[in-house]
N, C-alpha and C positions, 0 to 999 in steps of 0.2 A: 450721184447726188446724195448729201445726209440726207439720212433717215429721222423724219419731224413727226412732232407732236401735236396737239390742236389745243389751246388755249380755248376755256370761256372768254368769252367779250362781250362790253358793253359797249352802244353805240355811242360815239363820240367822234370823233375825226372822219373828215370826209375822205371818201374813196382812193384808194393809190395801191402800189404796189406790197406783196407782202414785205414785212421790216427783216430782213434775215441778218444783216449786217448791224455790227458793232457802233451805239452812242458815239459818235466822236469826245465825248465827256470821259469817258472809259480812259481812253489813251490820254488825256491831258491831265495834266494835275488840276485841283482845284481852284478857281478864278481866284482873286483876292489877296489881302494881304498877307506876308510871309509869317508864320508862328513868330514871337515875342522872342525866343530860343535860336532862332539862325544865326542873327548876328554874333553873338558871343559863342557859339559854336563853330563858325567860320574864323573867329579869333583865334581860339584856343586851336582848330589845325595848323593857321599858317604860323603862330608861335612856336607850336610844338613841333611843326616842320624846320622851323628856323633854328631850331635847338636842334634837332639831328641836323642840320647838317654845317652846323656855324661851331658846332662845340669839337674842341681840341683841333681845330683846325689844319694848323701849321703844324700837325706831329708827320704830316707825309713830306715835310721839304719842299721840294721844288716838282714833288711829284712825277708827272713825265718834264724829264730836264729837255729834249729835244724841243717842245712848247717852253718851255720855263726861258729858254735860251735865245728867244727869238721875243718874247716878253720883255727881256731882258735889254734888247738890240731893239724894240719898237720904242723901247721908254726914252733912249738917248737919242734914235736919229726917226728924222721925219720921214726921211726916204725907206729906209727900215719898217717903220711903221705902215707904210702903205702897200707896201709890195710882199710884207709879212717873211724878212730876211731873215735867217738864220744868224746872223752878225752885225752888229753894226758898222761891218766896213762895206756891208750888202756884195758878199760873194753870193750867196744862194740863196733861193727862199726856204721855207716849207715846201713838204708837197700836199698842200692845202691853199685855199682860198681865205683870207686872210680877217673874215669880220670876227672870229672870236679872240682872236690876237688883238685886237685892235681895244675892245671894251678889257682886258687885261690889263692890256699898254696903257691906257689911259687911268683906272686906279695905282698902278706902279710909280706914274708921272703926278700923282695928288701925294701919293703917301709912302711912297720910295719903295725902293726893289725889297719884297720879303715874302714869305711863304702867306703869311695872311693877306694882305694888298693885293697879289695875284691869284689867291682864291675864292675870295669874299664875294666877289662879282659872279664865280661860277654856282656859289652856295643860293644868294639871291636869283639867278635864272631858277634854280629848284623852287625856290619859294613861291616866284613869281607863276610859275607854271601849273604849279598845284592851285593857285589862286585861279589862272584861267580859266583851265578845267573844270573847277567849281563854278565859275558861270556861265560856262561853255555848256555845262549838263544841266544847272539849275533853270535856265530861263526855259525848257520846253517838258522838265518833266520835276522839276522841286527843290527843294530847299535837300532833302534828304540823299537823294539820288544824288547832286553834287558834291553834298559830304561824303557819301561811301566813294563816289569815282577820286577827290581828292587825296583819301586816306589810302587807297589802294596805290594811287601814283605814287604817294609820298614815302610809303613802306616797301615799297620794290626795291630789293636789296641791289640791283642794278643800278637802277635812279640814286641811291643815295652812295651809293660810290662815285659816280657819275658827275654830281652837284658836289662832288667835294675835290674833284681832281680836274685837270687843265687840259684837258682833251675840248675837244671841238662841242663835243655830241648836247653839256650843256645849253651853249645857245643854240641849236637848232632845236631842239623839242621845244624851248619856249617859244621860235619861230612859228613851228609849226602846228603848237597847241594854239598861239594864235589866229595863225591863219584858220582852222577849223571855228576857232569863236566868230569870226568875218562870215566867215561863209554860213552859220549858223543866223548871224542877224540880216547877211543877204537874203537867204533864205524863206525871211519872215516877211518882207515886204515888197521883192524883189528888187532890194538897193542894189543901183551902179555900184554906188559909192563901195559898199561893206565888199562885194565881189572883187573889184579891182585891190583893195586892201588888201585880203586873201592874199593874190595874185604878187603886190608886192612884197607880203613876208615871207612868201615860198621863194620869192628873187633871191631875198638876203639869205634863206635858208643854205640857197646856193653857195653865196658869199663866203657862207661856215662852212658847209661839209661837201658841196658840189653837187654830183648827182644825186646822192641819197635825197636830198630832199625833194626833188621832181617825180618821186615814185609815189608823194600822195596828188599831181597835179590831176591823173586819170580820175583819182577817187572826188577831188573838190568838185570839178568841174563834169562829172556824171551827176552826183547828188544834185548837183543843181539843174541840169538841164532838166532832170526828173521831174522835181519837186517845188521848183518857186513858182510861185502864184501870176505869172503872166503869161504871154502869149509863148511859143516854140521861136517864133523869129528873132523877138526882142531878147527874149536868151539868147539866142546863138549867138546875138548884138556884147550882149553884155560880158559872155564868153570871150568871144574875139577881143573884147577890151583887157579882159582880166588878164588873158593870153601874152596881150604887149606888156602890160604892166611888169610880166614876169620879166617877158625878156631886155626890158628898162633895167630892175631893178639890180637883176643881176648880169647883164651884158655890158656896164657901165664901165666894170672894171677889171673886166674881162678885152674889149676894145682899146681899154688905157693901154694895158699890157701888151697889148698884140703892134699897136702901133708905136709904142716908143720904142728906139734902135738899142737891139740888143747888148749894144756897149755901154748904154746908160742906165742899166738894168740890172740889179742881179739876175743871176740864171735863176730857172724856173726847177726849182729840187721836183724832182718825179721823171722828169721827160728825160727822154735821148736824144731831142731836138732843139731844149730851150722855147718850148709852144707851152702856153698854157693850156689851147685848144686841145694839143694832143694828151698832156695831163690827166683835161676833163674825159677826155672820149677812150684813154688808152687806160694805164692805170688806175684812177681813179676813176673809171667811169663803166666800161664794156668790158674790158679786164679782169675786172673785179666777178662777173658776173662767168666769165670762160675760162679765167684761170691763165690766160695770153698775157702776163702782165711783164713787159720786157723791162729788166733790170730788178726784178722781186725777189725777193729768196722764199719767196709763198707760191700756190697757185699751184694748177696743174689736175686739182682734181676732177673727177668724172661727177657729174651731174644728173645723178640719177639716186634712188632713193636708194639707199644705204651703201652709197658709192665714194668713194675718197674725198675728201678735199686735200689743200695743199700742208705743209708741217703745221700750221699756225691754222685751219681751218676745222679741222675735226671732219667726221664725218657728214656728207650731203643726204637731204630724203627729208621726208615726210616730221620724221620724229627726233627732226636734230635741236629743234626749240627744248624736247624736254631729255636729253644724251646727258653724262654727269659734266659733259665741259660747260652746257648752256644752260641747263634745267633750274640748278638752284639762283638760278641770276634772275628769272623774268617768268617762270612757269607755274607760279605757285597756285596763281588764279586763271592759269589762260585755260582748263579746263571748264572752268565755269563759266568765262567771259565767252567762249565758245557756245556751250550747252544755252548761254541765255541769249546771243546772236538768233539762234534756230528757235527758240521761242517766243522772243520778243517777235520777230517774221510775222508768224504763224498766226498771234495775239493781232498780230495792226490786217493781213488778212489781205480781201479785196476793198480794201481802205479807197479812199478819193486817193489822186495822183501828187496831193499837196500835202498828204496826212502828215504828221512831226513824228507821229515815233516810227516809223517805217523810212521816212528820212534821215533820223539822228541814228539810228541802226545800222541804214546804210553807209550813213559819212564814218561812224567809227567802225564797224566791222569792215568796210573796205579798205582806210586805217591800216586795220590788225592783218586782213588777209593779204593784200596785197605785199606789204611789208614782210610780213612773217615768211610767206612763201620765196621772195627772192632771197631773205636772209636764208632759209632750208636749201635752197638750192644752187645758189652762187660759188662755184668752184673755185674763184679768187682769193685771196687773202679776207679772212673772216673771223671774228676777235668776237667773244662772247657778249662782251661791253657794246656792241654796236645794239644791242636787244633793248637797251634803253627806250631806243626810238619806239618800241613798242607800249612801255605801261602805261603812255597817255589813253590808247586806245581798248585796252585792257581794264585799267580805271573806270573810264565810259561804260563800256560797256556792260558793267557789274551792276555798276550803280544805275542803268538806264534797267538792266534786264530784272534787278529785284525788287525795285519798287514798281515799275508794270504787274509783276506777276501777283506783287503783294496788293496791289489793286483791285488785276483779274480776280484775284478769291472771294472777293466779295460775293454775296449772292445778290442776283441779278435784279434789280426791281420789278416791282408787276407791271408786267406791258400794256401797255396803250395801247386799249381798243380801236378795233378796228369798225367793222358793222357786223348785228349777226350774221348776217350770209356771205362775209370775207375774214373768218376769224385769222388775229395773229399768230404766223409760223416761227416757230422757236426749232432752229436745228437741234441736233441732238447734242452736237458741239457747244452751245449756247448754256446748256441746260448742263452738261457735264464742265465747262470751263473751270467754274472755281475747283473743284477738285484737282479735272488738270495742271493749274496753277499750284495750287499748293504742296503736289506732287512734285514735280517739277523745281520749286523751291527745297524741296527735303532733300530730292533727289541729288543737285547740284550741291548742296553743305556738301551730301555726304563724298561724293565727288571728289570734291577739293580738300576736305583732313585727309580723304586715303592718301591723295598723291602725296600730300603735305608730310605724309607717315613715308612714304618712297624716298622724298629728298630729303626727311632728317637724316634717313635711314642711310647716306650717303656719308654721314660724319657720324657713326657709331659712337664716338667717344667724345661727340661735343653733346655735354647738357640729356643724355640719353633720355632722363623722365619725360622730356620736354614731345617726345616724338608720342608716346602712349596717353601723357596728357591732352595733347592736340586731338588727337582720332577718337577718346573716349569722351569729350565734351561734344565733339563736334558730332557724332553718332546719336549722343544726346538732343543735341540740338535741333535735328533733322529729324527725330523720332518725335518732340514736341513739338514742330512746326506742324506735323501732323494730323497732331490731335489741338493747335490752337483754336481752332473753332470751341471747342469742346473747353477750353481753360476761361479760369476767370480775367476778364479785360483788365486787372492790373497785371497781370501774370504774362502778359503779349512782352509787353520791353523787355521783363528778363531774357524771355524764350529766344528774343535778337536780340538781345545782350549777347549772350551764352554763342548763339550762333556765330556771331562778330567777331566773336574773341577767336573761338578756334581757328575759323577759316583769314583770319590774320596772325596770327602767334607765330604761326613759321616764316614768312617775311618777314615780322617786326623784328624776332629775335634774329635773322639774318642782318638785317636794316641795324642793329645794333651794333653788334659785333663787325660790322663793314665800319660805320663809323670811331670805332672805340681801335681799328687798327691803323696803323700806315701803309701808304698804299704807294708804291713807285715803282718807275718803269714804263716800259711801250706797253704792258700787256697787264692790266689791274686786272684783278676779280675780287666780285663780293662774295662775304660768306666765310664759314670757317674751312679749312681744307676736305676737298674729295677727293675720293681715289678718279683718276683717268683727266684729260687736260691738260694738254701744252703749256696752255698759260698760268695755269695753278701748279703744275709739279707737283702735285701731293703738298704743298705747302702755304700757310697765308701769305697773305700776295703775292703767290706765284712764283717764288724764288726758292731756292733748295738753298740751305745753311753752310757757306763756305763753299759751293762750288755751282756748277752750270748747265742750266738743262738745256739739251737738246730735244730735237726732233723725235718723236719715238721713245720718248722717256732717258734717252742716253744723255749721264753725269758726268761732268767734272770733277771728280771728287778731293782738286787741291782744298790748299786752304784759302782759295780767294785770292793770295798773294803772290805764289809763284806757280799757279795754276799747274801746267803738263804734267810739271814736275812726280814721283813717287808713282808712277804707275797706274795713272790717272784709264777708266775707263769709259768706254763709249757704251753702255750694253744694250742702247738701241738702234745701232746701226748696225746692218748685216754685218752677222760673222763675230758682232762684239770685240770690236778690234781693240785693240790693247797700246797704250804707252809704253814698252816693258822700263824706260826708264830715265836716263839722260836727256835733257831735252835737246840735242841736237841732233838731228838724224834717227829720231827716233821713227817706229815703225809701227804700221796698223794694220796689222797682218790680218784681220779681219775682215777691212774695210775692201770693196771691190777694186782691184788691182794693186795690191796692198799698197796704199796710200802711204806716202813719207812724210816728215815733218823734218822740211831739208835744217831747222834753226836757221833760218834766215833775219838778220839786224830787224825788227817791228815787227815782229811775229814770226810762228811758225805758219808756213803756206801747207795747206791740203790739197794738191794739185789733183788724187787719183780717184776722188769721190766722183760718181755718177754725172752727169751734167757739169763737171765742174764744182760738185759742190764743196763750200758755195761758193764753186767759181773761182778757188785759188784762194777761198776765204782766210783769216789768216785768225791764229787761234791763241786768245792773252796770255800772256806766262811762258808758254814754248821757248820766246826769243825775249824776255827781259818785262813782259808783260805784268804789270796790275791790277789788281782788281777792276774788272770794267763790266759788272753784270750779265745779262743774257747775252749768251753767243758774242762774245767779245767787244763788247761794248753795241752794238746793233742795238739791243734793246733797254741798255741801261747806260746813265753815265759814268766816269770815270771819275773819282774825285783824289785828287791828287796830293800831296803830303805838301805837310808845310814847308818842306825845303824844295821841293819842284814847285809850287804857288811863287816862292821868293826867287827860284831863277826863273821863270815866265816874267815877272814882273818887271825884271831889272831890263831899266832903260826901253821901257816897254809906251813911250811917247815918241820914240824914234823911230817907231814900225808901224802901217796901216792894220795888221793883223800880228800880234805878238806869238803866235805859233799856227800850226798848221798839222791835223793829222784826218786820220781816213775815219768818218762816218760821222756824223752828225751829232750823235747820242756824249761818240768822244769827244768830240770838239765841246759839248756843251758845258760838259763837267768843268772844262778846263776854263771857259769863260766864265761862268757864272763865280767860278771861285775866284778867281782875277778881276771880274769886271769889263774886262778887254777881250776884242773881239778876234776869236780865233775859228781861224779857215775850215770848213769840214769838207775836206776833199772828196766827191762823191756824190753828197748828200747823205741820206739816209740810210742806203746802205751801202754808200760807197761802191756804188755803180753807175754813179750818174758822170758824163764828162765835162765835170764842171771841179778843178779846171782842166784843161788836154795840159800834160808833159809841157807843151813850149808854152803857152801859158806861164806855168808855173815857174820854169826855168827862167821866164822874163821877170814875174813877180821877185824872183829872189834874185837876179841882178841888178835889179832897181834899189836893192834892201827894204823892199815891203813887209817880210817876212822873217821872222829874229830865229823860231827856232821849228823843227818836225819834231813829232811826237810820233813814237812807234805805236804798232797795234789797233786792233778793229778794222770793221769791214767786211763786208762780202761781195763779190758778185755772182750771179745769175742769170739764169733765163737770157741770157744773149744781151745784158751790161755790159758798158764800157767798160774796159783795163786800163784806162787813165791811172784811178787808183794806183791799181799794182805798179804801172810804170815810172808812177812817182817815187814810191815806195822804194824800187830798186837803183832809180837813178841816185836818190839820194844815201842809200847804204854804198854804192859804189863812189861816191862823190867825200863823201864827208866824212867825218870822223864820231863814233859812236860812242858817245858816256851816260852810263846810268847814275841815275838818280834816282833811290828807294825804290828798287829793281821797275825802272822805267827807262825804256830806251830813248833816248836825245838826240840830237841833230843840230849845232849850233850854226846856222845856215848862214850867218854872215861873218864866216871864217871860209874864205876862198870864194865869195861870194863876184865877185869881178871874173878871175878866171871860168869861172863855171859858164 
């Protein structure tokens, strides 16, 4: 038990128990109307967020083209549009669920296909979201606390790459900063209504990104059974409703897909089956989490703290949130958002079972932990960018944990008499709180510059003052929050002024510099370049200049154009194997069983890598290859010269797909600069058996098909060879002419005979 004190008292209140526990007034903001000052400061954020992330828009392109290409195919066909196809001749989808395609598709179809039209909608989810948040945090603890958790959301250098690029992850955080506002006004009165609501944005959330978003169903749906103000049963009532709602929401079209006959359907890109069930539950879903993900060129890692993940994963454990691949994206604040989880707790206490800030703690720190920890630990395929989904809860929790505490310091009013012979008990905790608060508060500043001084300290040569100015304001700041009792009451806003500034200055100036770049590709990051990170390469966005990262840091050091070519090295794969030179038959004497690069017509094949890897993948430039991005075209598009654009084109109304080549990313470049919709044999990484050989072989004597396009692709993890057997049937079939060192295939030459 604390150790109490005994208070003089005067008689006044009749007889009861001693008062040890916290005013419920403590934890709430002030009753009343909102200061004169919120509204035009809830302007000036969502302005100023509008402005990061609406300005220079269109300098990333078509951003990730794999999305931009399937945008592109929703805008002209309806059937496209629903089933979220990679083309609009609907050969394959995405391997995704299709509602953030869909709100794309529908500004591309008002204001026609262009980099701004299909981004503006992703920039507005940002806006919109930080708007939620802010009254997602203001209705139980201020006007203030929702400004700091908006401004935090808004300046995560994550979040504003994120809101600027055509990835999924956009609308689902506004999903599901929604859903937590539902569940926050369920909360207050124990509405059906606002619970089931919840219930359906977490559906849609589905809709966008699949499972990821049922990993805060635990957290919704605990906070409330906890916390709202009715019986245990009637919740469980209201639960079990919310529960359908979900499975409404998003099983709607999920059941479309399962029951229309799979000949009237594009294939489902991800699966090995054409299921989107198995999709959800393999790949995208438990895969992701074991690293089992069949047909991936990722995965595989071990699940244990400081344990492998797959090439594209980085390392798993405890402290993969703040490693240099993830840290500077979403870490800036999760030290503090932390430290003030554990003391906001501590502050709400043995609160009633209804108390709000012991409940809004809970809904966002469960948020934060729940999510944080399966992104640390998930062996699967794991992209820095997915850490988004965290700074809504990050946000909250700042802005909940520093206005509580800046409350807590107050000193306590004089207690309310009890009788002389029951005088009032004042724990010892009671009587030390504002202290510990304000402690608490210094302590976390100082917290947050050190780390902030760790991740400048990762771009040495960006802006260097910028790291010593951060840590010496913010050291300042924490030393006067100390002594604010002690300062003059005009002298307070500076001291959080001062405070403000530092413990956001290394975000913002991230949050900047992400906006002010282009950003393309499967694998974006924010931020200026750090050393270590597959997706970053040592480079802004993540690409190396003229040539092609691998796994393990190992480059292609062509010029982009005829790649293999010159002696091209690998030097992070065992042994550092070497191109010594000609691209046919060249040798990798380094690589395990020294891998050959037979120059095969559409690539050169890597048959003797581990596993397959990647599974016979085939490598741009070796055999006539173009510039085609990451690992050959996998992670970037191809963009094609103006005299392959003008032979794709030609007579390009007489074919259901005007070409045909292996992986998604390829295929996309080649459509979007055409217009017309061309086949990505595979899917995504051209593992998928979509289409099988005879398939195909029908496609092109029907003349659906005008031409193949060499290059890209990989398989893995036990993917179909469709791919590859297309690949070869066709080099053995036809005749090969390049065009602006691109290999060709004019498929309706012998097209009958074949």
């Amino acid at each position: 038990m604390d150790r109490t004190d005994t208070l003089p008292t005067t008689p006044a209140e009749p007889e009861g128990p001693p008062r040890t526990t916290t005013r419920p007034e403590e934890h709430s903001p002030p009753a009343g109307r909102a200061p004169t000052w919120t509204r035009p400061a809830l302007v000036v954020l969502l302005l100023g967020t509008g402005l990061l992330y609406l300005w220079g828009l269109a300098a990333s392109g078509w951003a990730n083209s794999f999305y931009a290409a399937a945008v592109q195919a929703g805008s002209v066909s309806g059937k496209a549009f629903f089933y979220g196809s990679s083309d609009a001749a609907n050969s394959i989808t995405v391997d995704k669920t299709p509602a953030s395609l869909w709100l794309m598709a529908l500004s591309v179809r008002v204001f026609g296909l262009n980099s701004w039209a299909m981004l503006v909608p992703q920039a507005l989810c940002g806006v919109a979201s930080v708007g939620v948040l802010y009254a997602s945090v203001k209705r139980w603890y201020g006007p203030v606390a929702g400004l700091i958790a908006g401004a935090v959301l808004a300046l995560t250098p994550v979040a504003t790459l994120m809101f600027r690029f055509n990835n999924p992850d956009a609308l689902l955080v506004l999903l599901l900063v929604g859903g937590a506002y539902a569940t926050v006004r369920a909360l207050e009165t124990a509405s059906t209504r606002w619970i089931v609501l919840a219930g359906v944005l977490v559906g849609f959330g589905f809709l966008t990104k699949m499972l990821q978003a049922f990993l805060l169903v635990p957290v919704f749906a605990g906070v409330y059974l906890l916390a709202a103000p009715t019986g245990l049963w009637r919740r469980v009532r209201q639960l079990l409703l919310a529960g359908l709602a979900v499975v409404v929401s998003a099983g709607w079209w999920v059941a479309v897909v399962e029951l229309v006959p799979a000949s009237a359907r594009p294939y489902i890109g991800g699966s090995q089956g054409n299921s989107i069930l198995e999709l959800t539950l393999g790949y995208n879903g438990l895969g992701r989490i074991t690293g089992d993900e069949v047909g991936s060129v990722g995965g595989g890692g071990a699940g244990r703290m400081g344990g492998g993940g797959g090439p594209f994963s980085g390392q798993t454990g405890l402290l993969r949130m703040f490693d240099g691949e993830v840290g500077g994206q979403i870490s800036w604040l999760l030290p503090a958002a932390l430290i003030l989880l554990v003391a906001g707790l501590l502050v709400a206490g043995r609160a009633a079972r209804t108390d709000r800030t012991r409940a809004g703690l809970l809904l966002w720190g469960g948020w934060l932990l729940v999510t944080g920890l399966i992104f640390s630990f998930m062996s699967g395929i794991f992209h820095a960018y997915y850490t988004v989904a965290l700074a809504p809860a990050v946000g909250a929790l700042v802005g909940i944990g520093v206005t509580v505490l800046w409350r807590q310091r107050r000193p306590r009013p004089a207690p309310v008499a009890g009788t002389p012979d029951e005088p009032v008990v004042v724990s010892r905790w009671q009587r030390w709180r504002p202290l510990a608060a304000t402690v608490t508060l210094a302590a976390t500043l100082a917290v947050t510059v050190w780390w902030a001084w760790v991740l400048l300290g990762r771009s040495p040569d960006w802006y260097p003052w910028l790291r010593t100015a951060v840590l010496v304001a913010g050291l300042l700041g924490a030393a006067l929050i100390l002594l604010a009792a002690r300062l003059p009451r005009w002298l307070v806003p500076v001291v959080l002024g001062v405070g403000a500034a530092a413990a956001l200055a290394g975000p913002a100036a991230y949050a900047a510099q992400t906006a002010a770049t282009p950003h393309t590709g499967s694998i974006p990051s924010a931020g200026p370049a750090v050393a270590g990170g597959f997706g970053r390469g040592g480079f802004p966005g993540g690409r190396p200049p003229g040539g092609m990262a691998f796994p393990g840091g190992g480059q292609f050091p062509g010029d982009g154009r005829n790649g293999a070519q010159n002696g091209g090295q690998f030097p992070g794969f065992p042994g550092g194997g070497q191109l010594p030179g000609a691209p046919g038959g060249a040798q990798l004497p380094g690589a395990p069983g020294g891998a050959q690069l037979p120059g095969a017509p559409g690539g050169a094949q890597v048959p003797g890598f581990p596993d397959g890897f990647p599974g016979g993948g085939q490598l741009p430039g070796a055999g006539g290859g173009r510039e085609g991005g990451g690992m050959g075209g996998l992670l970037d598009a191809r963009e094609p010269s103006a005299a392959l654009r003008e032979l794709l084109e030609r007579d390009s109304d007489d074919y259901t797909w005007v070409a045909a080549t292996i992986g998604s990313n390829n295929a996309s470049g080649y459509q979007l600069a055409t217009g017309d919709p061309v086949m990505p044999i595979g899917g995504f990484n051209g593992s998928d058996p979509s289409p099988t050989l005879a398939q195909f072989q029908r496609h092109v004597a029907e003349h659906k098909i005008h031409y193949f396009v060499g290059g890209g692709g990989f398989r893995a993890n036990g993917g179909s060879s469709a791919a590859q057997e297309i690949s070869t049937w066709v080099a053995e079939t036809f005749t090969a002419q390049t065009v602006d060192g691109v290999t060709v295939y004019d498929l309706s030459t012998g097209a009958d005979a074949s």
